[in-house]
C-alpha positions, 0 to 999 in steps of 0.5 A: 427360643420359642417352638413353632406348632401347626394346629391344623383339622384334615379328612383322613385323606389330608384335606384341609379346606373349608373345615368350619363353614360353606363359605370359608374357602370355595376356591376351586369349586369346593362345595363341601364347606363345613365338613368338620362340624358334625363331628365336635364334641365336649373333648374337641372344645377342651383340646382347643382350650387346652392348646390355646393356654400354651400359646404365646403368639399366633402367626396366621395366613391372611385368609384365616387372618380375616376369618377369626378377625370377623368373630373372635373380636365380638365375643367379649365374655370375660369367661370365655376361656379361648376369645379371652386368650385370642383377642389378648394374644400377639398375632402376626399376620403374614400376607403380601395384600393386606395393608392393615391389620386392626384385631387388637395385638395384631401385626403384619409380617415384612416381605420375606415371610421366612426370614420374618418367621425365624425372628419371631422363633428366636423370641423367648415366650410360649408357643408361636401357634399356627391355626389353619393357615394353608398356604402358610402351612405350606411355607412353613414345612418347606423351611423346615420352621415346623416344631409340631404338629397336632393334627386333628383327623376327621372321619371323612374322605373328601377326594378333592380340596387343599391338603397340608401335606401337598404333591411336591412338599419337602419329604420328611419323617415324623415321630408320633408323641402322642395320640387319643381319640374323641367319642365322634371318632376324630383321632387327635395326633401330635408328631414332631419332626424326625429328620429325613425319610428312611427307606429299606426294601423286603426283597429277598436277598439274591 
């Protein structure tokens, strides 16, 4: 059985939309598109890469789906150590409007994309990876199919735009494994599940 990990970038205040680019995902009017990229440096490449070699799998959203598709596919340097290991890579896609999936080693995933995604944890094999991918996200930590979290946070409230961990989601603890920080002050954390919420109180006693 293989461990599912959500790799996701956020503002400090859990926004998630658009992190790379204006045009990513305007929906609901979003305008501030791109709001990661003043902050990557040499160690954010190098988590990327580092996280990237543990993966055996990538499940994606359509919408993330069509997005690494239109580049990743055109970087063909034998040396580039992320395009070579995503282009080799299984990518499963889960969307109920595409039709076809052509990035090489991709595929679309049946109509009960929850029952899908616990079949391909049953697999042997390295991490299925998530990356980006909202609305999957969303799905995902509803049905407890969440193994870890490495969130990224960037130094950056937004007040507006999607979030991973949305109003109404399934309510749950975290533990934290491990934490370190880049020099732009993006701090990278990693949580795993932690079964229910715990709550106590420090009111006096009567």
């Amino acid at each position: 059985m293989r461990r599912l990990v959500l790799t996701t970038f956020t503002s400090v205040d859990g926004v998630m939309q658009s992190p790379g680019a204006p045009d990513e995902d305007r929906s609901g009017g979003f305008e501030m598109g791109g709001w990661l990229v003043p902050y990557v440096d040499a160690s954010t490449a190098a988590f990327a890469v580092e996280w990237i070699q543990q993966a055996g799998g990538i499940l994606l959203g359509r919408r993330s789906y069509e997005m690494l598709a239109s580049y990743w596919p055109h970087v063909t340097d034998p040396a580039d150590p992320v395009a070579g290991k995503l282009n080799a890579l299984p990518k499963y896609v889960a969307s109920t409007t595409l039709t076809s999936a052509d990035w090489h080693n991709s595929s679309l995933l049946g109509g009960d994309v929850v029952a899908e995604v616990a079949k391909l944890k049953e697999l042997p094999g390295d991490e299925l990876q998530v990356h980006g991918s909202g609305g999957l996200a969303h799905t995902l930590i509803d049905n407890d199919l969440v193994d870890e979290y490495r969130l990224l946070y960037f130094p950056v409230h937004l007040g507006t735009g999607k979030k991973l961990f949305r109003d109404g989601a399934t309510a749950a603890a975290l533990r934290l494994v491990s934490t370190s920080t880049t020099s732009t002050g993006v701090i990278i954390a990693t949580y795993q599940p932690a079964g229910p919420v715990q709550t106590g109180s420090y009111a006096l006693d009567q």
